[in-house]
C-alpha positions in Angstrom: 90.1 83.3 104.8 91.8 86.3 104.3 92.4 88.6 100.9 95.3 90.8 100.4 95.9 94.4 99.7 97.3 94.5 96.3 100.5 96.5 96.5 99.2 100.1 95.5 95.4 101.5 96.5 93.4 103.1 93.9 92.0 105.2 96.2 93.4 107.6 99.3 92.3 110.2 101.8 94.7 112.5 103.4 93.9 114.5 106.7 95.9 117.8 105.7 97.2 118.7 109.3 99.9 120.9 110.8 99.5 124.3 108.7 99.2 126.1 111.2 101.9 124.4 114.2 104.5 124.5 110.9 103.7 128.0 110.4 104.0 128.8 114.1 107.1 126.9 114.1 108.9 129.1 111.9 107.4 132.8 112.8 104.7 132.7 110.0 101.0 133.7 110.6 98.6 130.8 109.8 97.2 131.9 106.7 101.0 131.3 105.1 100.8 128.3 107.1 97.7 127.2 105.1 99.3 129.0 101.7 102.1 126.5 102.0 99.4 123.8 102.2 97.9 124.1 99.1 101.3 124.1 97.6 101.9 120.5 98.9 98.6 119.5 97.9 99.6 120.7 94.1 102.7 118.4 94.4 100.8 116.0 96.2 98.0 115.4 93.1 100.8 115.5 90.6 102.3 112.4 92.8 99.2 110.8 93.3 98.9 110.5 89.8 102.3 109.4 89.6 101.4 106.5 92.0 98.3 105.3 90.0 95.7 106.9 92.4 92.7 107.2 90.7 90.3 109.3 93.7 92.2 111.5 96.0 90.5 113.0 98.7 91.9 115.6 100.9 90.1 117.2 104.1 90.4 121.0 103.3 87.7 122.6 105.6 85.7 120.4 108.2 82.3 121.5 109.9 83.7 122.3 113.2 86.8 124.6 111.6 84.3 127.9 111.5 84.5 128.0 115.2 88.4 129.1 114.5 89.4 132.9 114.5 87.1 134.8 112.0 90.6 136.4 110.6 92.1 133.0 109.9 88.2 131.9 108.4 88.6 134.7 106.1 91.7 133.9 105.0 90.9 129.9 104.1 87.9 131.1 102.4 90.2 133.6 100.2 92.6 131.4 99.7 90.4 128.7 98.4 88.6 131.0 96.2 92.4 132.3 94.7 93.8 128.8 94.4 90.4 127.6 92.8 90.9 130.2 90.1 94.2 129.2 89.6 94.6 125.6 89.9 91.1 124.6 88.0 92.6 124.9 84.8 95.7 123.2 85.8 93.8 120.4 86.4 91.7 119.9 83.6 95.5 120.3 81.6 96.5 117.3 83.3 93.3 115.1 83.2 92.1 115.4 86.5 88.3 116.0 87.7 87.8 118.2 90.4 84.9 117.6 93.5 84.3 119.9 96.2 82.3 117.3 99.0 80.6 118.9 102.0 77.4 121.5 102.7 77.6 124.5 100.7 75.1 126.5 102.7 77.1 128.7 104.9 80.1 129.6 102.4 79.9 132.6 100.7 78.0 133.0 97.5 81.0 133.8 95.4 82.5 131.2 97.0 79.9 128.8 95.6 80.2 130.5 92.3 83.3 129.7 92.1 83.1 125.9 93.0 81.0 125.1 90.2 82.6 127.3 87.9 85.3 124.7 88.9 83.7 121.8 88.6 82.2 122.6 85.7 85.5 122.9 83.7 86.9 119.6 84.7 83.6 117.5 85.2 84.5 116.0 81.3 87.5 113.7 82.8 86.9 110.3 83.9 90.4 108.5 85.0 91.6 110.7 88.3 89.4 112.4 90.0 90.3 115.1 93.3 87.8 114.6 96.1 88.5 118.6 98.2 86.0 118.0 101.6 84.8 121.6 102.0 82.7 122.6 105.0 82.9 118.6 105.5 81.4 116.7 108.2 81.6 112.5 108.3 78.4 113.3 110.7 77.0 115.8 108.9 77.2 113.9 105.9 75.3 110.8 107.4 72.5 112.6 109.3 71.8 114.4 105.5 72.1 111.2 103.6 69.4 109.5 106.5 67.1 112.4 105.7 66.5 111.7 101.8 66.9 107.8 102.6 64.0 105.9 102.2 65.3 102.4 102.9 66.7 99.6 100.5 70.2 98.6 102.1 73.9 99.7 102.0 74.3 100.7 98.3 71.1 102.8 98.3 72.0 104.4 101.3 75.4 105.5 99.5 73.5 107.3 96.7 72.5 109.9 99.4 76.1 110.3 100.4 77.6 113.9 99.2 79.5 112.1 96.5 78.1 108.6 95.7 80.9 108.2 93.3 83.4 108.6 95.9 84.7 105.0 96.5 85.7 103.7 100.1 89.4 105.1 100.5 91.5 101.5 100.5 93.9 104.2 102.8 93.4 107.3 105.0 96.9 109.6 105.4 97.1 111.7 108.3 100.1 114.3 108.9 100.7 116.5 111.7 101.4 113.7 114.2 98.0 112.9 115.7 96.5 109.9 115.7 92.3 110.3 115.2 89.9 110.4 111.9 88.7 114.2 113.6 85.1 113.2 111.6 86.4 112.7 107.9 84.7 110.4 105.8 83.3 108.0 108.5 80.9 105.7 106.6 83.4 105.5 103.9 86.4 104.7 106.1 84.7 101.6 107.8 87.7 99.6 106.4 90.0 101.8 105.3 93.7 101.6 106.3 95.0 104.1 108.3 98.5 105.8 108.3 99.5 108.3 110.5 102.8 110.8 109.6 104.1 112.7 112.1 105.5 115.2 109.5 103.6 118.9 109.3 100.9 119.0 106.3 103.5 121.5 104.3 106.5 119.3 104.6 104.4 116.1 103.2 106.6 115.0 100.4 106.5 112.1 98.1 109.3 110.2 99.8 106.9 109.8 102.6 103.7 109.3 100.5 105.6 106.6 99.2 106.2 105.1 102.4 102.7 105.3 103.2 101.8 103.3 100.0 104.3 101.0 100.7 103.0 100.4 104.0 99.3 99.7 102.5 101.0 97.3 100.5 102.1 95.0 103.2 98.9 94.8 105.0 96.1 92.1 104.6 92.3 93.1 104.1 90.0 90.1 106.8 86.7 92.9 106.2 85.8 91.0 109.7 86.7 87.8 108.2 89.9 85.1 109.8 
């Protein structure tokens, strides 16, 4: 027995790659690689929304990404701080609740101020939701969830999960042209469909998140089943 997909998922992950190849491609350093980024992710929400998605989650910042240059660090952790500031109220104009998933430990205090200053102001919506994995690990996330578990099955084991109201991604984007999860959101992805772009994070576009979707759409869900 089989069940469909319906035609649209409610909920998608995207794997934001290929900031800093498209900036490198055209002469740029990588922080305007990763400026260009969060531009596409503005569009990106605004189409998401567009396309019924309730939860978006994006992969902004993974566990492994503060091994990188300490100049390009910097300049994420700037960046994120600016486009916080900025884009917060945006978001609570047009409905949508912001998340930041992930450890909070090592980012900067002001950096922390600043996330739940954000979270704060658009905690009050309930129909869309943005999911931003910040100094996210899909390991990291398990091993802290086993810690405070105490037994009781699947769906108590979820309540330990960085964002228990996070629902299993129906589909996982990837851009940049490679072809692996790179640790993002691997309980919840355990039977997610997966779509992989070989279009540059900042070129993403809504003709091609549309193709994505569409592709969804023609798939069937067996969760192990015939």
């Amino acid at each position: 027995m089989s069940a469909e997909a319906s035609d649209r998922p409610r909920n998608v992950a995207i794997i934001m790659d290929g900031n800093a190849r498209w900036a490198a491609s055209r002469g740029l350093g990588v922080t305007e690689g990763h400026r260009a980024g969060t531009d596409t992710l503005k569009r990106t929400v605004d189409i998401a929304g567009d396309l019924g998605i309730e939860q978006l989650t994006v992969y902004a910042f993974s566990t492994e990404n503060w091994a990188r240059p300490e100049g390009e660090v910097s300049g994420i952790m700037s960046l994120f701080v600016e486009r916080l500031r900025k884009e917060a109220p945006e978001l609570d104009e047009r409905g949508v609740r912001l998340r930041i998933i992930g450890r909070r430990d090592r980012v900067h205090p002001r950096v922390r101020e600043q996330i739940d200053w954000a979270e704060e102001l658009t905690a009050h919506h309930a129909e869309r939701t943005l999911f931003v994995a910040f100094d996210y690990g899909g390991r990291a996330e398990i091993l802290d969830a086993a810690e405070a578990y105490g037994g009781g099955g699947e769906e108590e084991f979820r309540k330990h999960l960085y964002a228990p109201d996070l629902k299993d991604p129906e589909l996982i984007i990837r851009t940049g042209g490679e072809l692996r999860l790179s640790n993002f959101l691997l309980w919840e992805a355990a039977y997610s469909e997966l779509y992989f772009s070989d279009k540059m994070w900042p070129d993403f576009d809504r003709e091609e998140f549309e193709r994505a979707v569409s592709s969804y759409g023609a798939r069937e869900y067996r969760f192990g089943g015939r």
